[in-house]
DRENPA-3360 file (N, C-alpha, C; in nm, 2 decimals, always signed):
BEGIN
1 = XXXXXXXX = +16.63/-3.75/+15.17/+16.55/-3.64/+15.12/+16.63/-3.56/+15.01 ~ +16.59/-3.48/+14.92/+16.64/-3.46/+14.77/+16.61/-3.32/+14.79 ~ +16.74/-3.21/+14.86/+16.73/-3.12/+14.87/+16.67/-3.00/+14.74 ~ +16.70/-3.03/+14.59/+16.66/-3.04/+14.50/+16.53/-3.02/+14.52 ~ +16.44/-3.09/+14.55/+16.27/-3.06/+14.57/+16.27/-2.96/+14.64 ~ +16.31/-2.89/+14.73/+16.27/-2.86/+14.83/+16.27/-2.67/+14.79 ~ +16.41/-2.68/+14.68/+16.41/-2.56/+14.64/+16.29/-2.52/+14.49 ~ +16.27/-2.64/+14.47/+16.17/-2.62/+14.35/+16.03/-2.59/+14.37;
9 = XXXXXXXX = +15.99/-2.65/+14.51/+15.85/-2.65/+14.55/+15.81/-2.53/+14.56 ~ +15.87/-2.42/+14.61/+15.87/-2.28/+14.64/+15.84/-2.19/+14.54 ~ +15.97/-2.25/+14.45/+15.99/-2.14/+14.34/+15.88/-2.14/+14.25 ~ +15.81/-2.31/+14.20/+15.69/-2.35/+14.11/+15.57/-2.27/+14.19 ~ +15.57/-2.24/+14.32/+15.45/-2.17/+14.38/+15.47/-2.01/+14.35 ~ +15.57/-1.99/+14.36/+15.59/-1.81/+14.33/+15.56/-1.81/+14.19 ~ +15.62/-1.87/+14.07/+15.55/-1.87/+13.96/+15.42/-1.87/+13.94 ~ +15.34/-1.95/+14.01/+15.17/-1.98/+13.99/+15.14/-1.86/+14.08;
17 = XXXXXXXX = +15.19/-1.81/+14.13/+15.12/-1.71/+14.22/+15.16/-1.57/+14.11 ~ +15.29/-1.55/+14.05/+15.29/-1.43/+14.00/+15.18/-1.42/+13.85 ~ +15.20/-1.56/+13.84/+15.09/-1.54/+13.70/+14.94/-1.52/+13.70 ~ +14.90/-1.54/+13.85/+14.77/-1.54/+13.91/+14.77/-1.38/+13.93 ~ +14.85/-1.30/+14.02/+14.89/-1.16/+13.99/+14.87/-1.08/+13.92 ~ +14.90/-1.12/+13.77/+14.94/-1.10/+13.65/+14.79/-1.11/+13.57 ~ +14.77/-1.20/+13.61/+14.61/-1.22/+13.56/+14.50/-1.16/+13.58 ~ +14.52/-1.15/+13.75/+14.42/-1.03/+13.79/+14.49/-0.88/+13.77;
25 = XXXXXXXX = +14.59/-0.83/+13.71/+14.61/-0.70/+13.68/+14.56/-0.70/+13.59 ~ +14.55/-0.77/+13.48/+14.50/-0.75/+13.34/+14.36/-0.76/+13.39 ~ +14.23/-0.85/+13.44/+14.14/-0.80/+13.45/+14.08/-0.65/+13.45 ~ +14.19/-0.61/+13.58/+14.15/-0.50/+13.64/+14.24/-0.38/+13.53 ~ +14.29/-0.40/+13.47/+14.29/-0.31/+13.35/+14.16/-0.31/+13.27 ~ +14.13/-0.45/+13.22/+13.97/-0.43/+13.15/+13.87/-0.34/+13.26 ~ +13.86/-0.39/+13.34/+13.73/-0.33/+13.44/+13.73/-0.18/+13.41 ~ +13.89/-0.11/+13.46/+13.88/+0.04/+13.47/+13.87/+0.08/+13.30;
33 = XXXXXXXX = +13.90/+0.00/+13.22/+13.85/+0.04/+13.09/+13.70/+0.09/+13.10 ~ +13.62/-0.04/+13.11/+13.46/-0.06/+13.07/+13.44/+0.04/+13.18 ~ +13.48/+0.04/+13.29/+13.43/+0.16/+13.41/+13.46/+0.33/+13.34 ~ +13.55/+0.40/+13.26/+13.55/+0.46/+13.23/+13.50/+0.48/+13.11 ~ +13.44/+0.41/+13.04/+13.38/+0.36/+12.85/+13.22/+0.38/+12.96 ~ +13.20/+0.36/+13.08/+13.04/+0.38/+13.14/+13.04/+0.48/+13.17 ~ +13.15/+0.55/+13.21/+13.14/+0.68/+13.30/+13.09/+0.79/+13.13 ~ +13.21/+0.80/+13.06/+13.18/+0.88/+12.93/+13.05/+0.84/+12.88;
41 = XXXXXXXX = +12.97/+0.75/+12.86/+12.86/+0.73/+12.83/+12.76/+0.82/+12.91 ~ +12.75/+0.80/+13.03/+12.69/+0.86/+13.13/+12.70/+1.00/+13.16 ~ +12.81/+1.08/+13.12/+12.84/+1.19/+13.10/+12.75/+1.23/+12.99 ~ +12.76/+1.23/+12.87/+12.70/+1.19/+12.74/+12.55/+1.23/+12.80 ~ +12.53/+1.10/+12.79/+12.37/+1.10/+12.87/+12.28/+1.24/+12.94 ~ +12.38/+1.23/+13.05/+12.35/+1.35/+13.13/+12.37/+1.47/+13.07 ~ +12.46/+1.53/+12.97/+12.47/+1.64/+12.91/+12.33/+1.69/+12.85 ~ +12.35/+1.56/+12.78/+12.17/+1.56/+12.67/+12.09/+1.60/+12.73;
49 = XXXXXXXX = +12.00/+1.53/+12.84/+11.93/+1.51/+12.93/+11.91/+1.68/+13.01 ~ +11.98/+1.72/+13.01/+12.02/+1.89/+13.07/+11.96/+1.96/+12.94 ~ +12.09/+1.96/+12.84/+12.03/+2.01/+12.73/+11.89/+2.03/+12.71 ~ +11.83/+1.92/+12.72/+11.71/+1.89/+12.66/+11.60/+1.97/+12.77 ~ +11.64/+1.96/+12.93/+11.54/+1.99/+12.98/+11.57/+2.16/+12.98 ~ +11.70/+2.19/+12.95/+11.68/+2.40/+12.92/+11.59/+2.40/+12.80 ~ +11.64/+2.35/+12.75/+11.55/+2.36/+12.61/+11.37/+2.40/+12.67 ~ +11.33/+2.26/+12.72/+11.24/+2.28/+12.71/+11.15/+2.34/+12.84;
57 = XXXXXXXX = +11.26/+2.38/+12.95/+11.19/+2.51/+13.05/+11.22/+2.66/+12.94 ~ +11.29/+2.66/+12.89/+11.29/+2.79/+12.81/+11.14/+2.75/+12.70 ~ +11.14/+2.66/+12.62/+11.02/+2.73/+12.52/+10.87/+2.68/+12.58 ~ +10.88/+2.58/+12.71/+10.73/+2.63/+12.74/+10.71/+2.74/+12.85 ~ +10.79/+2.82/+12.86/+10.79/+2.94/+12.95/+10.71/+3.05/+12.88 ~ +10.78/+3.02/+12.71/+10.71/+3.12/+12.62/+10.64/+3.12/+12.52 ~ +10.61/+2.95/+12.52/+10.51/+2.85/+12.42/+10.40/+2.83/+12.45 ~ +10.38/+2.77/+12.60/+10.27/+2.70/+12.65/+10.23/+2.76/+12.76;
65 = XXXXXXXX = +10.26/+2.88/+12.80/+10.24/+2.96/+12.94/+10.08/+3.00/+12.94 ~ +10.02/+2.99/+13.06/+9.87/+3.01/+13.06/+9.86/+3.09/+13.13 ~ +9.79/+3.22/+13.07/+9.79/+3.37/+13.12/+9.69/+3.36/+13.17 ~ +9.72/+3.49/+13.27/+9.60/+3.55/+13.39/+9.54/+3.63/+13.26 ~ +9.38/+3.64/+13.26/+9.34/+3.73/+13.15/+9.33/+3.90/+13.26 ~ +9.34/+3.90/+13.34/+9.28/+3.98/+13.45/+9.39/+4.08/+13.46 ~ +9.54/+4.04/+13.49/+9.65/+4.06/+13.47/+9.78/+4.09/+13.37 ~ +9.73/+3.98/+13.30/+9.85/+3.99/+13.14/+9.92/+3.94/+13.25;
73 = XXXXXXXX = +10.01/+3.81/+13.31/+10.11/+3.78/+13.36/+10.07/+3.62/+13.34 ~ +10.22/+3.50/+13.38/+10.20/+3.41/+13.37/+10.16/+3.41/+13.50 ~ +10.12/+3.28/+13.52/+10.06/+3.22/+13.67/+10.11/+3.12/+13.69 ~ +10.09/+2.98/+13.58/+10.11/+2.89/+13.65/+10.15/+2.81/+13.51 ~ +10.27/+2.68/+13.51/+10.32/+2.66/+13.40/+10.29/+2.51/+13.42 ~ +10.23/+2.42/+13.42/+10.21/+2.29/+13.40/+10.30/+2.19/+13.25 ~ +10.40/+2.15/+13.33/+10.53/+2.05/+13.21/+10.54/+1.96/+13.23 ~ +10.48/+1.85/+13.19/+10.59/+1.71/+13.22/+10.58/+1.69/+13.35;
81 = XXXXXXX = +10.50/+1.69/+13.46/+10.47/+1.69/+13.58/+10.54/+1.75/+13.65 ~ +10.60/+1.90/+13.63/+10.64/+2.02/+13.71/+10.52/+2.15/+13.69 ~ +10.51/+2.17/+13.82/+10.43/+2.29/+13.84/+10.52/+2.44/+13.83 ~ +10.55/+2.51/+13.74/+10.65/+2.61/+13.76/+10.55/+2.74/+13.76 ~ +10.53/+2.84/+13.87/+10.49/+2.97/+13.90/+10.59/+3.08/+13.91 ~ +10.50/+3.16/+13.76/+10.60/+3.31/+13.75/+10.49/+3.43/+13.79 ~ +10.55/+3.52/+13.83/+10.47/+3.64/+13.82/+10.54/+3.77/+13.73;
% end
């Protein structure tokens, strides 16, 4: 037996194993890339989305509001399928 092999068989496996290692770290650098490139998008998103809905509880509060004639007061605010009541 050819002690020679015996020390190479090992070492050729720690090599295939560190480059397999190596391989999957770089993946997982992409991943937490694209995972953080979704999260800022999503952030984004959601900022808008906020934005957009103060926006528009503020101007149908004072745009589209349907008065009591009886009272002079709002009653009842019908948006985009929310029911919002002021007095």
């Amino acid at each position: 037996m050819n002690i020679k092999w015996l020390v190479v068989l090992p070492f050729s496996g720690i090599q295939q194993e560190n480059r397999h290692i190596r391989q999957l770290q770089h993946e997982n650098k992409e991943f937490r890339a694209a995972l953080e490139e979704c999260q800022n998008a999503l952030e984004l998103i959601m900022a808008k989305y906020r934005q957009h809905m103060t926006y528009l509880v503020h101007t149908t509060k004072a745009d589209k509001s349907v008065f009591d004639p009886d009272k002079s007061r709002v009653t009842k605010l019908h948006c985009y399928g929310f029911t919002i009541k002021t007095t």
